[in-house]
N, C-alpha and C positions, 0 to 999 in steps of 0.2 A: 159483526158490529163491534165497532170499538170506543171505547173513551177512556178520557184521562182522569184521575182521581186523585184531587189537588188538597191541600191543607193548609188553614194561614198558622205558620211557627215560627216561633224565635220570638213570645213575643214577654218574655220575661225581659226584668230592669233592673240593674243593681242589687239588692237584697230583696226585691221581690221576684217571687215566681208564677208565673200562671202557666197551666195546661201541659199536656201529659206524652212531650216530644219524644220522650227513648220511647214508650210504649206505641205512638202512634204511625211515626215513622215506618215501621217496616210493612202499613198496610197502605200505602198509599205510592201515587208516582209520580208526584208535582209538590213540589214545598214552596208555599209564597213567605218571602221570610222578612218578617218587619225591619225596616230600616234605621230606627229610631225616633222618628219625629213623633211616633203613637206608643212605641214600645221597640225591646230592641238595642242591649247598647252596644258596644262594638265586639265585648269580652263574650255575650250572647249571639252577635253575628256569625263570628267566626268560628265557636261551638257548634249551630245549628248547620253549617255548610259542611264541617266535618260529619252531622250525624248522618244528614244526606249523603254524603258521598258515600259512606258505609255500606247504604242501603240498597245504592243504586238510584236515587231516587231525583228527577232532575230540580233545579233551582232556579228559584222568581224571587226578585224583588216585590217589596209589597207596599210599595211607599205612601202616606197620608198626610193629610194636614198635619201641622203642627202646635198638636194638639196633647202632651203627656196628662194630664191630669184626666179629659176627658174620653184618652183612650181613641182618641181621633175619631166620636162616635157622632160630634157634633161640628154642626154647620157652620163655616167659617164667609166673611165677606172678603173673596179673594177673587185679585186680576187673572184674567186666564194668563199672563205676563209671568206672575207672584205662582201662580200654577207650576206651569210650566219650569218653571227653575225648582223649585221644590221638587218636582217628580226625577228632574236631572240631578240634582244633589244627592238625592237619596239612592237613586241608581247608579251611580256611580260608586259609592261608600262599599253598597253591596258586591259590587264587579269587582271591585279590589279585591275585597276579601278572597273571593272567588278565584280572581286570578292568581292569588300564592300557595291557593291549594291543588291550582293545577286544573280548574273546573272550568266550565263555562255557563254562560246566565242564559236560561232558557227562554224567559217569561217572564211580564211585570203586569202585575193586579196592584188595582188601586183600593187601597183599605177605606172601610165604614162610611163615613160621611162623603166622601170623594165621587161613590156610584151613584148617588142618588142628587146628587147636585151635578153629575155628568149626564144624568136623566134629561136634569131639568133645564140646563145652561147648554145651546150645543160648543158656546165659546171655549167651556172649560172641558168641553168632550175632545174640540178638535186640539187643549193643548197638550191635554193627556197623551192624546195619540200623535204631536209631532216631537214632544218629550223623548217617547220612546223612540220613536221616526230618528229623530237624532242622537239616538242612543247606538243604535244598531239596526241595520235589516234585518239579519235575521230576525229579532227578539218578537215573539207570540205575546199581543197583548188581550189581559183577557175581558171582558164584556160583559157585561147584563145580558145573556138569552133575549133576541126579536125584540132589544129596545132600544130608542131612539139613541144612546150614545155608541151601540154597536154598528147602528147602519151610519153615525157619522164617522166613526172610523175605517169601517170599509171600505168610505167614499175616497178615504186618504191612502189609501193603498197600503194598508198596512196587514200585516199577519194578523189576524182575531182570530183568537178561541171563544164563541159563544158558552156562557157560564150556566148552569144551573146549581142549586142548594137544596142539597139532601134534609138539613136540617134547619131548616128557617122553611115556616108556611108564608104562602101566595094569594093575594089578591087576585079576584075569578079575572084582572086587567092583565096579569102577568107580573103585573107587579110586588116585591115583596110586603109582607105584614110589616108594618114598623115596630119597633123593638120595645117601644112605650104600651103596646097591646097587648094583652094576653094572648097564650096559645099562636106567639110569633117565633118562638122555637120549638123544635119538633126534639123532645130528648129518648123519646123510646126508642131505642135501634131498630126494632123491628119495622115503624110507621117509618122511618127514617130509609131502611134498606128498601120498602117498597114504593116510598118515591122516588128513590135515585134508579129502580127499574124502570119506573115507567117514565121519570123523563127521559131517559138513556134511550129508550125501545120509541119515544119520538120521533128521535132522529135529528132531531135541530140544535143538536149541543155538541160540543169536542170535550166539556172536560164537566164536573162537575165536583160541588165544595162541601168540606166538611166545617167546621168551625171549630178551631183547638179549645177556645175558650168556653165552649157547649160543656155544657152537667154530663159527666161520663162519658166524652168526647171519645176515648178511648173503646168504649163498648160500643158505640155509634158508626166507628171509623171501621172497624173490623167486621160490622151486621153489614154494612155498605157494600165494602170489597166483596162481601163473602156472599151476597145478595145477586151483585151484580155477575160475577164468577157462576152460580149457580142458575142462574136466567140465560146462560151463553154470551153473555157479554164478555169480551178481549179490554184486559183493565191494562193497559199501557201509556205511559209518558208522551207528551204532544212531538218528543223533539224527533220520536222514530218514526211518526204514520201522518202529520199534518201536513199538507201539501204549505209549498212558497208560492 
C-alpha cells in the first residue's frame, strides 16, 4: 500500500510568516506551494522550491482566490471564465520559478475556499480541471476524496489524486467540518496519525494532507509519516507510482 504525503507551504508574505517549512519539509513527499493570490510572494516562492528540492520532495502549485486579507478562506462570486484564468496565472508564476531551478511541477491543489465552491458549482469544478488540462498533461490535480468535483474532473480526462485530511475532522457525508465549528481541526498528532491510517488502509485516496498552518503542524506532520510507516504504509511522491 502506498500514498503520498502532501503539505500546503510557502505560505508566508512579506514580513509576515506563517508555519514551520524547514521543520516540516523533510517529513513529507508533496509540497503544494502558494502562489500568491492567498499567500506566497515571489521571494517566498522561490525559497520554498529550493527547500523542496533539498528534500526530495516533489512540487504543486496551490493556487486560490484572490483573496490576501482573508487568506483565500472565503467565498468569492467568480465566472468559472475569471476561474480559470486565475488558476492559469498562478500556475504558471510557480512553473517559472520552478523552471530555473531545474524542477518540474508535479501537481496543482486548489487552496480553502476553491474546494468547497468546486463542491458545490460543477462549472467551476470543470474550470479547475481544464486550467490544469491546459497547463500540462502530465500535471496530477488534486481532489476532495468520493466528491462530486473529483468525479467531474475524472470525467475530463484528467490525472487526479483523490485527497484526504489528516487533520481537519469529517462530516459522517464525507464532507469536511467547516472551519467556523469547533473540533474542525484535529491538533493532536497522535488522533491525527490515526486517521491518516485508516483513511490510507481504505484504499480510496493517492495522497493525503497535513495543514502548515495547524497548531504544531510540525509535531502533526512527523506523528503522520511516522504513523503511516509504522502501519506498513509505502509514504512516497505521486510523481513515482501514479499511473497516466
Amino acid at each position: 500500500m502506498t500514498i503520498d504525503l502532501n503539505c500546503d507551504m510557502g505560505e508566508s508574505y512579506g514580513r509576515w510568516s506563517l508555519g514551520a517549512d524547514e521543520a516540516i519539509m523533510p517529513y513529507i513527499t508533496s509540497a503544494s506551494i502558494a502562489c500568491g493570490y492567498h499567500a506566497g510572494d515571489p521571494h517566498v516562492m522561490r525559497k520554498t522550491i529550493v527547500l523542496a528540492l533539498r528534500h526530495g520532495v516533489a512540487i504543486g502549485a496551490h493556487p486560490s482566490l484572490p483573496d490576501l486579507m482573508g487568506f483565500g478562506r472565503r467565498s468569492m462570486a467568480v465566472t468559472p471564465e475569471e476561474l480559470k484564468d486565475f488558476c492559469c496565472y498562478q500556475i504558471g508564476a510557480l512553473r517559472e520559478f520552478c523552471r530555473v531551478a531545474g524542477a518540474d511541477l508535479q501537481h496543482v491543489k486548489p487552496h480553502g475556499a476553491l474546494y468547497q465552491m468546486a463542491e458545490e458549482d460543477e462549472g467551476l469544478a470543470r474550470a479547475i480541471g481544464e486550467a490544469v488540462r491546459e497547463s500540462g498533461s502530465e500535471l496530477i490535480l488534486f481532489t476532495l476524496g468520493t466528491g462530486r468535483y473529483d468525479q467531474a474532473c475524472r470525467r475530463l480526462g484528467i490525472r487526479v489524486a483523490s485527497e484526504g485530511f489528516a487533520d481537519r475532522a469529517y462530516n459522517p457525508d464525507g464532507t469536511l467540518v467547516s472551519r467556523r465549528l469547533p473540533g474542525s481541526l484535529i491538533t493532536d498528532p497522535a488522533a491525527a496519525a490515526d486517521q491518516a491510517v485508516r483513511l490510507a488502509k481504505e484504499g480510496k485516496l493517492q495522497t493525503l494532507c497535513c495543514h502548515g498552518d495547524t497548531p504544531g503542524a510540525e509535531k502533526i506532520v512527523r506523528a503522520v509519516r511516522q504513523g503511516l510507516e509504522n502501519a506498513g504504509i509505502e509514504v512516497r511522491p505521486l510523481r513515482d507510482w501514479l499511473g497516466k
